[in-house]
PDB file of N, CA, C, O and CB in Angstrom:
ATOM      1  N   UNK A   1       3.126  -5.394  -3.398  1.00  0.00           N
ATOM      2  CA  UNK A   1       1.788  -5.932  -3.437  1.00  0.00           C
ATOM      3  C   UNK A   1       1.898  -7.420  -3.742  1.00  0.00           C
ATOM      4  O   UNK A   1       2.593  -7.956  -4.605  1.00  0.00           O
ATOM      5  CB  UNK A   1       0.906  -5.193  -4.489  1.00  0.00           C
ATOM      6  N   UNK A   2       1.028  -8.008  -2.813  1.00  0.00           N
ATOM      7  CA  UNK A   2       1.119  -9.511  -3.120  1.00  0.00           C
ATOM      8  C   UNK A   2      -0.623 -10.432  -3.696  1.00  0.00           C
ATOM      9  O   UNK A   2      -1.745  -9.941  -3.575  1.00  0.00           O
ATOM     10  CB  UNK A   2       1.774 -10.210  -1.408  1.00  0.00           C
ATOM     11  N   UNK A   3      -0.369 -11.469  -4.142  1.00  0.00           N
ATOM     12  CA  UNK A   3      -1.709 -12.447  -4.579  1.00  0.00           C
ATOM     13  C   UNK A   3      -1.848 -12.947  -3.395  1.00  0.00           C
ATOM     14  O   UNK A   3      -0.962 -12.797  -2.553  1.00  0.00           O
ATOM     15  CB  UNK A   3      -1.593 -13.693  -5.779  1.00  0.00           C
ATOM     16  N   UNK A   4      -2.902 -13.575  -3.156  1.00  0.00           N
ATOM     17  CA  UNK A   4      -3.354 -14.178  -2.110  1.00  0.00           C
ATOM     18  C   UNK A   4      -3.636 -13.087  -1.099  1.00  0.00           C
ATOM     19  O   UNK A   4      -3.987 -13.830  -0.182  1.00  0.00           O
ATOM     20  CB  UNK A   4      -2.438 -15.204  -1.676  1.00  0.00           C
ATOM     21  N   UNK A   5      -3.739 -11.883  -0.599  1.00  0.00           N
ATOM     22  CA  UNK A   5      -4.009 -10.707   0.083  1.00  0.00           C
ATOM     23  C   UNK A   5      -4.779 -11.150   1.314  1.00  0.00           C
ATOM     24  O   UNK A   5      -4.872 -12.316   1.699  1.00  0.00           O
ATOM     25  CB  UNK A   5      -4.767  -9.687  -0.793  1.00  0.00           C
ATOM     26  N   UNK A   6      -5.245 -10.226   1.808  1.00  0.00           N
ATOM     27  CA  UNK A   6      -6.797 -10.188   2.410  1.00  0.00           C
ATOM     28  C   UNK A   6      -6.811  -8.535   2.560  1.00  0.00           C
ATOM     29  O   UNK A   6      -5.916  -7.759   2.224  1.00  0.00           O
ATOM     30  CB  UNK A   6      -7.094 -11.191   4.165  1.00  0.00           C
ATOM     31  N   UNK A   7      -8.451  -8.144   3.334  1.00  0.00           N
ATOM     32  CA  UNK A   7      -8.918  -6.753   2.965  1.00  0.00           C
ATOM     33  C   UNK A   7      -8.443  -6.334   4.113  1.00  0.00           C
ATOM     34  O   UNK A   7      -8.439  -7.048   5.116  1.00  0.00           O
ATOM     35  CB  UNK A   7     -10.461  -6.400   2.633  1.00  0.00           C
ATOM     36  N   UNK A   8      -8.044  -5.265   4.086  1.00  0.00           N
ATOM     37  CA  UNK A   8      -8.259  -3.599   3.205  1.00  0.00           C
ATOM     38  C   UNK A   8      -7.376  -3.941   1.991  1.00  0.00           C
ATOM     39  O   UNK A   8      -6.336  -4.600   2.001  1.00  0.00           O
ATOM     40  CB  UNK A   8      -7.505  -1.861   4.177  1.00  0.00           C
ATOM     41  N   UNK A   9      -7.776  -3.566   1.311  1.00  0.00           N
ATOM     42  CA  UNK A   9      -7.122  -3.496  -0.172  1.00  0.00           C
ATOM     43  C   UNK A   9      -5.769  -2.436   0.296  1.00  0.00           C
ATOM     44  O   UNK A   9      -5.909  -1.358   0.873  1.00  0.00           O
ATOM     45  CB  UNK A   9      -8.418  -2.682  -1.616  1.00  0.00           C
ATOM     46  N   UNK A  10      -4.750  -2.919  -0.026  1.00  0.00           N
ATOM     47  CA  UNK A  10      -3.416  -2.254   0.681  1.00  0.00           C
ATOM     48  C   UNK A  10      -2.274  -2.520  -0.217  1.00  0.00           C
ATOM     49  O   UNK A  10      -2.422  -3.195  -1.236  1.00  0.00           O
ATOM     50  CB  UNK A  10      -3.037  -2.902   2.216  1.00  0.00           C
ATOM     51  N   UNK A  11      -1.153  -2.016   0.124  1.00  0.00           N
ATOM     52  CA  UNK A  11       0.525  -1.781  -0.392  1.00  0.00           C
ATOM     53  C   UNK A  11       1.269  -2.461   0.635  1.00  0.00           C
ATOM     54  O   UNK A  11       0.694  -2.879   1.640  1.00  0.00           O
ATOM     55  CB  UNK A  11       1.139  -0.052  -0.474  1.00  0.00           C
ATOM     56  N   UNK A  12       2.356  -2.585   0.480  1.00  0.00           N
ATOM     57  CA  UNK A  12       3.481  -2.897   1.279  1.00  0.00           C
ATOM     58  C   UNK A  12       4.487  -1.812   0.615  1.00  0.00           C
ATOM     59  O   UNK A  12       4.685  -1.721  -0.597  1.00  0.00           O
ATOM     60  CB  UNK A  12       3.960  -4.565   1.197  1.00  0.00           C
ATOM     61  N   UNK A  13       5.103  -0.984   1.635  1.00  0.00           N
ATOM     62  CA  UNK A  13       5.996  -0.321   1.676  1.00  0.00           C
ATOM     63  C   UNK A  13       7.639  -0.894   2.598  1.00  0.00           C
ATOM     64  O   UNK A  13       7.920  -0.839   3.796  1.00  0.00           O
ATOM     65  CB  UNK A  13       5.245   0.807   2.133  1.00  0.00           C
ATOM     66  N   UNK A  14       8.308  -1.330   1.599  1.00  0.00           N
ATOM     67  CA  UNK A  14       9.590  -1.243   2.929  1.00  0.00           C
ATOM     68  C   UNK A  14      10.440  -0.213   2.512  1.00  0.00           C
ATOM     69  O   UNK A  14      10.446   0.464   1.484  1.00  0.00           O
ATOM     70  CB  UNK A  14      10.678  -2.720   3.183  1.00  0.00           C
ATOM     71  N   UNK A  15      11.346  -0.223   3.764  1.00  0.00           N
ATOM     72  CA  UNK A  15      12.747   0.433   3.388  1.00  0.00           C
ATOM     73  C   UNK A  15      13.310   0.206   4.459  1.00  0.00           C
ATOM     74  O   UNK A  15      12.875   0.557   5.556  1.00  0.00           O
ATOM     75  CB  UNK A  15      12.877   1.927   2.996  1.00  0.00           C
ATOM     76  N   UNK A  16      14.630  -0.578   4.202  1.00  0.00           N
ATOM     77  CA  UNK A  16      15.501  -1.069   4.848  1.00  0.00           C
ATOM     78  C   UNK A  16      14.957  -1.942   6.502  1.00  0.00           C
ATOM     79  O   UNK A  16      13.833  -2.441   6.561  1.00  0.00           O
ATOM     80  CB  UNK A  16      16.435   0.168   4.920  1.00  0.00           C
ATOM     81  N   UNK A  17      15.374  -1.969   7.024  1.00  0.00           N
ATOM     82  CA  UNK A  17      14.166  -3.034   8.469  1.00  0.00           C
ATOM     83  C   UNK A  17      12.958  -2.507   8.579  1.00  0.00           C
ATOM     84  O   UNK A  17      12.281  -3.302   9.231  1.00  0.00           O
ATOM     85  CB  UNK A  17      14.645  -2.985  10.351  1.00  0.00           C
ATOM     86  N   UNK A  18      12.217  -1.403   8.222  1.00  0.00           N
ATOM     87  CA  UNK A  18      10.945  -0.890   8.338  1.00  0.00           C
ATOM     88  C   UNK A  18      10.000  -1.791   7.228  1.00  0.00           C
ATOM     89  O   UNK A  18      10.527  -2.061   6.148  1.00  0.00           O
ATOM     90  CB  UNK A  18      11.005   0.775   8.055  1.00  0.00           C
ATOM     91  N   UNK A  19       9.019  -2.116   7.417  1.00  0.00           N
ATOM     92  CA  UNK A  19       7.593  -2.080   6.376  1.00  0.00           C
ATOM     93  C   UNK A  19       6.323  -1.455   6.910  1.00  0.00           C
ATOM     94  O   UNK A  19       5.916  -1.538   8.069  1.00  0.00           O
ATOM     95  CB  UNK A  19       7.080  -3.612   5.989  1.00  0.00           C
ATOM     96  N   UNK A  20       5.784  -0.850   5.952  1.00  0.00           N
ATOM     97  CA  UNK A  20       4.321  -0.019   6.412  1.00  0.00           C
ATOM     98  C   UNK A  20       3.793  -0.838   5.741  1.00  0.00           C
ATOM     99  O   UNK A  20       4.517  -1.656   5.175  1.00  0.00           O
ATOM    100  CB  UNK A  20       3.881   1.610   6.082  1.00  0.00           C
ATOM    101  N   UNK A  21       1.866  -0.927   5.511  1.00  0.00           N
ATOM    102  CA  UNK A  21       0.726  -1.494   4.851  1.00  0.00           C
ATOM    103  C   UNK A  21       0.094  -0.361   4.689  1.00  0.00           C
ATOM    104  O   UNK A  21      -0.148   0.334   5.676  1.00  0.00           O
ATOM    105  CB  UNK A  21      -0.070  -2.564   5.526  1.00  0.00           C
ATOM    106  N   UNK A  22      -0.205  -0.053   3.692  1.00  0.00           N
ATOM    107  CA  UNK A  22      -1.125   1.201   3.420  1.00  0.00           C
ATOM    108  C   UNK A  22      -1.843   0.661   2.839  1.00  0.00           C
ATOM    109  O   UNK A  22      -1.506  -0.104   1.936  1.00  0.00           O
ATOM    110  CB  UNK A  22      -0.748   2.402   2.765  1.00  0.00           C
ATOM    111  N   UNK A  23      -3.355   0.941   3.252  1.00  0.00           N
ATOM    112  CA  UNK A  23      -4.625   1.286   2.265  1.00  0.00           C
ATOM    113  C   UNK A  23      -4.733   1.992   0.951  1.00  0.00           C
ATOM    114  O   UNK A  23      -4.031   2.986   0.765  1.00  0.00           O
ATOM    115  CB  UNK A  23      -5.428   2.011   2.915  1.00  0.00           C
ATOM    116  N   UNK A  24      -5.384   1.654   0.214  1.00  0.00           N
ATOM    117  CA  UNK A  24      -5.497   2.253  -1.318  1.00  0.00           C
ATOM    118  C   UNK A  24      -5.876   2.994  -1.275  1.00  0.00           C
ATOM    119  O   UNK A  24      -5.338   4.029  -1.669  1.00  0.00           O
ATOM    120  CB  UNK A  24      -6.033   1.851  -2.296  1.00  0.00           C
ATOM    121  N   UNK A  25      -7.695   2.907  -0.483  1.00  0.00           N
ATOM    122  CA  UNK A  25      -8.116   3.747  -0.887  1.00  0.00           C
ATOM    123  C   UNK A  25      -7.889   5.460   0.147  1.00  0.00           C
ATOM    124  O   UNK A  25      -8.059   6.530  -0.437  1.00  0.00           O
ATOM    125  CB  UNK A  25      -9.387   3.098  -1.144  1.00  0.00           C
ATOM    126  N   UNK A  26      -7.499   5.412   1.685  1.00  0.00           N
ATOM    127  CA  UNK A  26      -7.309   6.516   2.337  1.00  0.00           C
ATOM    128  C   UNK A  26      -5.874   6.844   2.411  1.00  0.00           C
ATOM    129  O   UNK A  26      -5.334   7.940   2.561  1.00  0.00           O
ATOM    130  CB  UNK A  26      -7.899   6.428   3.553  1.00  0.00           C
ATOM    131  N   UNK A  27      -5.406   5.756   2.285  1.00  0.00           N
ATOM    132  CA  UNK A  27      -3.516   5.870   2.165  1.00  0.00           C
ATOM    133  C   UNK A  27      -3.141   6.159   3.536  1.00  0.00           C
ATOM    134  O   UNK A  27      -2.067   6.663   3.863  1.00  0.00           O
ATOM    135  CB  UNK A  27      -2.756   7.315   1.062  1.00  0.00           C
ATOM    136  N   UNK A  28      -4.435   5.686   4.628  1.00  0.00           N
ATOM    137  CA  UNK A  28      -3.610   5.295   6.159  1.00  0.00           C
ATOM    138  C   UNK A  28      -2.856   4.347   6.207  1.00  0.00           C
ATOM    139  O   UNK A  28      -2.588   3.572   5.289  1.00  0.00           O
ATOM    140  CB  UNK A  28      -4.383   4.937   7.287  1.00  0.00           C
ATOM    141  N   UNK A  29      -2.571   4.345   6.984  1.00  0.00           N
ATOM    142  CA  UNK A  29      -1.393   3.092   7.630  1.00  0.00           C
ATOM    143  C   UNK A  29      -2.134   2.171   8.147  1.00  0.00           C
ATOM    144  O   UNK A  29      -3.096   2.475   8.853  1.00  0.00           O
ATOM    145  CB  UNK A  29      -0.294   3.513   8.892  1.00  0.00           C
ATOM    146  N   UNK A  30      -1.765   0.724   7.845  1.00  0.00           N
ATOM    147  CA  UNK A  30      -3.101  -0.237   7.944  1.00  0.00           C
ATOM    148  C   UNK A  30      -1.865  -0.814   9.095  1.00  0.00           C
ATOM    149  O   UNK A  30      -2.234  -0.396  10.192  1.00  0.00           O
ATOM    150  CB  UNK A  30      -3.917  -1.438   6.238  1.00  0.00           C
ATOM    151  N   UNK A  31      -1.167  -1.236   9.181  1.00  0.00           N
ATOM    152  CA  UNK A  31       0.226  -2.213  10.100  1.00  0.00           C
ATOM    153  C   UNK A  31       1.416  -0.954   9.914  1.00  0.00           C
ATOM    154  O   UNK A  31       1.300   0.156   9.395  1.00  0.00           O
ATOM    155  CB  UNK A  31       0.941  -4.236   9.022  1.00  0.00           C
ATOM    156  N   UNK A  32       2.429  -1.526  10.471  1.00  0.00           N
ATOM    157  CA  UNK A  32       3.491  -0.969  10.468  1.00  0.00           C
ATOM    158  C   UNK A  32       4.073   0.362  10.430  1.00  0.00           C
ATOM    159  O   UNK A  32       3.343   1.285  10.791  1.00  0.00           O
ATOM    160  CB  UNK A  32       3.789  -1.396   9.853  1.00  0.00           C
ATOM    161  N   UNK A  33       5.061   0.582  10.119  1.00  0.00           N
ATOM    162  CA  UNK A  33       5.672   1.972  10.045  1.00  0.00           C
ATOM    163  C   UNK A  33       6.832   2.681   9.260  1.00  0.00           C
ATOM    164  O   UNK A  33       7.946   2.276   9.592  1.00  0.00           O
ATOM    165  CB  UNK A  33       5.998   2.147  11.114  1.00  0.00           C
ATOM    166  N   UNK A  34       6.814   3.575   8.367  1.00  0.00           N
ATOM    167  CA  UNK A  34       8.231   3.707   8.110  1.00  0.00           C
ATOM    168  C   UNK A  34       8.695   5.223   8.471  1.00  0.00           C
ATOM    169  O   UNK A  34       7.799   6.011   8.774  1.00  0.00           O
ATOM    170  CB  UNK A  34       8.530   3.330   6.553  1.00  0.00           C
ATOM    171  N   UNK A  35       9.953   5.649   8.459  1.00  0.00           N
ATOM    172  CA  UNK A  35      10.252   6.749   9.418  1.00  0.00           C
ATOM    173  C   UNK A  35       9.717   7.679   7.884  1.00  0.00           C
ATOM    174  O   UNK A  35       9.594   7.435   6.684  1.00  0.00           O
ATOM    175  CB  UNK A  35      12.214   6.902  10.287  1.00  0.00           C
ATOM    176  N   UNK A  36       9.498   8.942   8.897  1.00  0.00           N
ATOM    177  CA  UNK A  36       8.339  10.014   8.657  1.00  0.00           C
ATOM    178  C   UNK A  36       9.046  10.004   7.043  1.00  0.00           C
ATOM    179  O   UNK A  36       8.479   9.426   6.116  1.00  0.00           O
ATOM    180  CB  UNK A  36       8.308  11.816   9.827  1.00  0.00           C
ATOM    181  N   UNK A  37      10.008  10.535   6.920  1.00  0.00           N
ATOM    182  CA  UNK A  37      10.588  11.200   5.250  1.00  0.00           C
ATOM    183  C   UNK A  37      10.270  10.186   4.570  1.00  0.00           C
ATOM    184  O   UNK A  37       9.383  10.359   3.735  1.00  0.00           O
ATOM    185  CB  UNK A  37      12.339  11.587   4.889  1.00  0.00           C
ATOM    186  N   UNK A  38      10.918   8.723   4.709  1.00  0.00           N
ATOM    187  CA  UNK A  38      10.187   8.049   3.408  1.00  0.00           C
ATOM    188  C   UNK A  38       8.899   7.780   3.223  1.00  0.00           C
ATOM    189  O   UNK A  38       8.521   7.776   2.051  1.00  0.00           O
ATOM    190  CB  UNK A  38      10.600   6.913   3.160  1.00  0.00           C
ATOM    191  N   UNK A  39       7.613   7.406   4.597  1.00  0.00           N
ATOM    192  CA  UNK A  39       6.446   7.487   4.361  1.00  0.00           C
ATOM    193  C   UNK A  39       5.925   8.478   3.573  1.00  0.00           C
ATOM    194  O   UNK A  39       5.121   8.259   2.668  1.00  0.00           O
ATOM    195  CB  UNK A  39       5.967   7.461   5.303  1.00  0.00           C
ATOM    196  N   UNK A  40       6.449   9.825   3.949  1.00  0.00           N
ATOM    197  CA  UNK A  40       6.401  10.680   2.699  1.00  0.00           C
ATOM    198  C   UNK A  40       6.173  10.484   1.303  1.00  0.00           C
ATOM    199  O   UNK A  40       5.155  10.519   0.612  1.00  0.00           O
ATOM    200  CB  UNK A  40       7.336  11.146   2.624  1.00  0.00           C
ATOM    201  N   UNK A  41       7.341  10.273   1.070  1.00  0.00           N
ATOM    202  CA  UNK A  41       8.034  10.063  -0.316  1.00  0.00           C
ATOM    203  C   UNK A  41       6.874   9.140  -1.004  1.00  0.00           C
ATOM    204  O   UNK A  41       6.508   9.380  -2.155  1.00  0.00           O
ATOM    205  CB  UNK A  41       9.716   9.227  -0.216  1.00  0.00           C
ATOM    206  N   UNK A  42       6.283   8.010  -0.194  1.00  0.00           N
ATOM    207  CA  UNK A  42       5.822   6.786  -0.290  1.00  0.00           C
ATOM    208  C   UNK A  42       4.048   7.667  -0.440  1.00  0.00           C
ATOM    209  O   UNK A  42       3.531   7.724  -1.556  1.00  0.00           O
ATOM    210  CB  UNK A  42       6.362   5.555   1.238  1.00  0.00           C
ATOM    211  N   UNK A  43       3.510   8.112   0.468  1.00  0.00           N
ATOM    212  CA  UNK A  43       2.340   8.941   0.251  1.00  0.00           C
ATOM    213  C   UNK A  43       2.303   9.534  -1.510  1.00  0.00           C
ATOM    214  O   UNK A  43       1.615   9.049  -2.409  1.00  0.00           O
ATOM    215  CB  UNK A  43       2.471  10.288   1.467  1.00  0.00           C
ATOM    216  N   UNK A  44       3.392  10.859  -1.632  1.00  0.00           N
ATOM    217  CA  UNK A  44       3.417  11.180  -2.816  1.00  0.00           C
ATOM    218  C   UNK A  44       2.911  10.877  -3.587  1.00  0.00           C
ATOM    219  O   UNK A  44       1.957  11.205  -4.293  1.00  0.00           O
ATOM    220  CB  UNK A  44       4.058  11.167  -3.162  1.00  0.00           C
ATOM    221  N   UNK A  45       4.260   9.472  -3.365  1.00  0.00           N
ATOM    222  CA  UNK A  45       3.871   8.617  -4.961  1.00  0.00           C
ATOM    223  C   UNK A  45       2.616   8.177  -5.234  1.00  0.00           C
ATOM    224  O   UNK A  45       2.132   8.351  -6.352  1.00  0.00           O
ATOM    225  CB  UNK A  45       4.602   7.263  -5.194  1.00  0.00           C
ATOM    226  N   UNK A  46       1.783   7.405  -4.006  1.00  0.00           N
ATOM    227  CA  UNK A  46       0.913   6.724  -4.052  1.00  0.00           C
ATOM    228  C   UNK A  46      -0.717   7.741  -4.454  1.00  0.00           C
ATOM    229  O   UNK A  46      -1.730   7.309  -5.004  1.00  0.00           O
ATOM    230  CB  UNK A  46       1.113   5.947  -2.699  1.00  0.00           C
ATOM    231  N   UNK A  47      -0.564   8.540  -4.164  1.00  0.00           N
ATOM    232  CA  UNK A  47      -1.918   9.574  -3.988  1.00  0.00           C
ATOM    233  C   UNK A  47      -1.725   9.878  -6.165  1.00  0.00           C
ATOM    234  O   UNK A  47      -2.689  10.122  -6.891  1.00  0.00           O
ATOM    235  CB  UNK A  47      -1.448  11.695  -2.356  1.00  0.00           C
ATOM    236  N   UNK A  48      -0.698   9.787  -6.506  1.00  0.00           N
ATOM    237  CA  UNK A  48      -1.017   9.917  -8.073  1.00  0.00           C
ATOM    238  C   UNK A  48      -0.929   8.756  -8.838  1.00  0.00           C
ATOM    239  O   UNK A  48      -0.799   8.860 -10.058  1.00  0.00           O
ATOM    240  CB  UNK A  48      -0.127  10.841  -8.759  1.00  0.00           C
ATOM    241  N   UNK A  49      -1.000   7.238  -8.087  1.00  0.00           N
ATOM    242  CA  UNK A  49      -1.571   6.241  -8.516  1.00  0.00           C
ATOM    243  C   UNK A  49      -2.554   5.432  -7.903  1.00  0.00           C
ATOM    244  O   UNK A  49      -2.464   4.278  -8.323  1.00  0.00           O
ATOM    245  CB  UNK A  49      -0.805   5.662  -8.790  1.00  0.00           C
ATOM    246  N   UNK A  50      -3.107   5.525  -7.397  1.00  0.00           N
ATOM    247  CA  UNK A  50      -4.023   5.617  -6.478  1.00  0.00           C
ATOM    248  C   UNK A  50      -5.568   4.283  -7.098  1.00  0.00           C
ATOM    249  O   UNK A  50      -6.119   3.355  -6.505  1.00  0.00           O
ATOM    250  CB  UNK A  50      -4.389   7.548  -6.416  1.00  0.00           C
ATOM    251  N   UNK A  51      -5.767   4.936  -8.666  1.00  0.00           N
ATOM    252  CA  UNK A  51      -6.352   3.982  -9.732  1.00  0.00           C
ATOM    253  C   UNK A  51      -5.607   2.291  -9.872  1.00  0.00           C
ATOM    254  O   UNK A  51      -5.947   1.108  -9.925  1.00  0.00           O
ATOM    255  CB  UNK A  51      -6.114   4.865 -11.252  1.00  0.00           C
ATOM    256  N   UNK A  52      -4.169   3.318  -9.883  1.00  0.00           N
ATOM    257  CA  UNK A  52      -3.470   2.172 -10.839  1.00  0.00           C
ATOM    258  C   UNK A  52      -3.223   1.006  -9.612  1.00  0.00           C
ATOM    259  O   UNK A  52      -3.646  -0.089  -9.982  1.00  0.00           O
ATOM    260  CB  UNK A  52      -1.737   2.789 -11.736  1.00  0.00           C
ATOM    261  N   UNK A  53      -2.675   0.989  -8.330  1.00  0.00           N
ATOM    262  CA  UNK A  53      -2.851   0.045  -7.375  1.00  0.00           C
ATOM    263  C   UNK A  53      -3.683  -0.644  -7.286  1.00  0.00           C
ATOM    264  O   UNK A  53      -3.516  -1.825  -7.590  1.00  0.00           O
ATOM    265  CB  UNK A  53      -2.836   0.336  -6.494  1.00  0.00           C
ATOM    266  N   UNK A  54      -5.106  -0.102  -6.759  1.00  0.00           N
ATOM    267  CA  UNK A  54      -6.993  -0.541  -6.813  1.00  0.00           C
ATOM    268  C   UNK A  54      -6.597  -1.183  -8.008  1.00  0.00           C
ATOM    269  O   UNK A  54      -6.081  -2.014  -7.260  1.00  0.00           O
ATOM    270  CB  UNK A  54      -8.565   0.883  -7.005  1.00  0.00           C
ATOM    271  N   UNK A  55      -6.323  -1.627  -9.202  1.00  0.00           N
ATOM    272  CA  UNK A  55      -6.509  -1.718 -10.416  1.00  0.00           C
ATOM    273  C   UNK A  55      -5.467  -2.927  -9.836  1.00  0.00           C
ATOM    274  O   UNK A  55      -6.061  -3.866  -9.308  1.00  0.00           O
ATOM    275  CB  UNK A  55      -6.292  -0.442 -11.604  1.00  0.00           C
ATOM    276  N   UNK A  56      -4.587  -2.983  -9.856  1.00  0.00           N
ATOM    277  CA  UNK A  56      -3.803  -4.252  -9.285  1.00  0.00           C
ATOM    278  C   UNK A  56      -3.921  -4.889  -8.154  1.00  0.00           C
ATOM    279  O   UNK A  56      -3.339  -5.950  -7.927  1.00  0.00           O
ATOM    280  CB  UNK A  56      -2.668  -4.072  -9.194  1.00  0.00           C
ATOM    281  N   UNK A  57      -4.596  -4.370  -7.437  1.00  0.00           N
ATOM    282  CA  UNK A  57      -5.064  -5.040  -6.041  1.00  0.00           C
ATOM    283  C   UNK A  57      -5.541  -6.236  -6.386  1.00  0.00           C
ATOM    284  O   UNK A  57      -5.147  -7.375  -6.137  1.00  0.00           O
ATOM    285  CB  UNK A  57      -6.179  -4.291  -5.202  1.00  0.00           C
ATOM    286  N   UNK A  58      -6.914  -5.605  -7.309  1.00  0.00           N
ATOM    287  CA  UNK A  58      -7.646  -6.591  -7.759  1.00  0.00           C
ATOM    288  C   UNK A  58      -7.394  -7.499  -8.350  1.00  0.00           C
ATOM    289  O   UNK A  58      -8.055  -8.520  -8.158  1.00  0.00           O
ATOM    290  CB  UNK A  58      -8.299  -6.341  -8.229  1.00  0.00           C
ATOM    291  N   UNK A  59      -6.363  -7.484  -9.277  1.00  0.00           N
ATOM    292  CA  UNK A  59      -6.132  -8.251 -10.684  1.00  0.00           C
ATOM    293  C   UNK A  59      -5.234  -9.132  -9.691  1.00  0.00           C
ATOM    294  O   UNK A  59      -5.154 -10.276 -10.139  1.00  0.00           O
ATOM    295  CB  UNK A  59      -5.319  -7.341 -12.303  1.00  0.00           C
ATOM    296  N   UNK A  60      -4.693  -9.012  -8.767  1.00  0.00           N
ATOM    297  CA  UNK A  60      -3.813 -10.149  -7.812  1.00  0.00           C
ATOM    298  C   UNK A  60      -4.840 -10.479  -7.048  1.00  0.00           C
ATOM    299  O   UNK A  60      -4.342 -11.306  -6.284  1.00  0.00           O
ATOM    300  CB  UNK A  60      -2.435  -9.654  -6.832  1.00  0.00           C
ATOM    301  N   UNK A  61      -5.647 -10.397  -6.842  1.00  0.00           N
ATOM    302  CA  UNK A  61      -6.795 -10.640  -5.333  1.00  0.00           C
ATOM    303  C   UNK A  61      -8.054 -10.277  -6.090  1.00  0.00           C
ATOM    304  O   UNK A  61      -8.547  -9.150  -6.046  1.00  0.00           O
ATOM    305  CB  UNK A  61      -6.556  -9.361  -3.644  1.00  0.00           C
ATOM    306  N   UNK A  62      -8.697 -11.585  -6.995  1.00  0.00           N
ATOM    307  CA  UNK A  62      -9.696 -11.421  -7.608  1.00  0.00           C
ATOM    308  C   UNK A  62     -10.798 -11.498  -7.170  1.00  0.00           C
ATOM    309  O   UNK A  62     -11.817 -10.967  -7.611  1.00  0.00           O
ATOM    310  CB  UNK A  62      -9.681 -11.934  -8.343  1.00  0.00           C
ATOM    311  N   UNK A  63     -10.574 -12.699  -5.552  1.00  0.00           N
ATOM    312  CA  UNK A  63     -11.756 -13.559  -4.775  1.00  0.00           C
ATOM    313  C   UNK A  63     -12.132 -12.055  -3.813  1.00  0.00           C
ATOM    314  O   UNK A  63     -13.237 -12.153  -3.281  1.00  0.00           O
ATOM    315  CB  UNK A  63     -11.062 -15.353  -3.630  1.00  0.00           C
ATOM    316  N   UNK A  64     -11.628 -11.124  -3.605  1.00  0.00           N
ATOM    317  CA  UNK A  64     -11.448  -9.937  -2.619  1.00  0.00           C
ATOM    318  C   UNK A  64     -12.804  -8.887  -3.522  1.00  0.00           C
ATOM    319  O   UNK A  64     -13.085  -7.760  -3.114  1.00  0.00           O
ATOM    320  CB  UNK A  64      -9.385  -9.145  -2.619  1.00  0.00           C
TER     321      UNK A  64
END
């Protein structure tokens, strides 16, 4: 996650030459791609922090 952003309120996922952008709040795929198992892995995690991202989205991207 970076400052300076723009909307959809989103993640950056990499792994290894891949990066995805996921949305906070539906946890689609906003850009990119990563192969199916780690998007996985990456969903998981994200669906039981879900607050805590939104919650940092903001606090990096206040003007948003």
């Amino acid at each position: 996650m970076y400052a300076r952003e723009h909307p959809p309120p989103h993640f950056h996922a990499i792994y290894a030459e891949y990066e995805e952008l996921i949305e906070i709040r539906t946890l689609f795929t906003y850009a990119g791609s990563l192969p199916k198992a780690q998007r996985k892995k990456v969903i998981e995690w994200a669906e039981t922090r879900q607050e805590y991202l939104m919650q940092n989205f903001q606090r990096l991207n206040p003007r948003l």
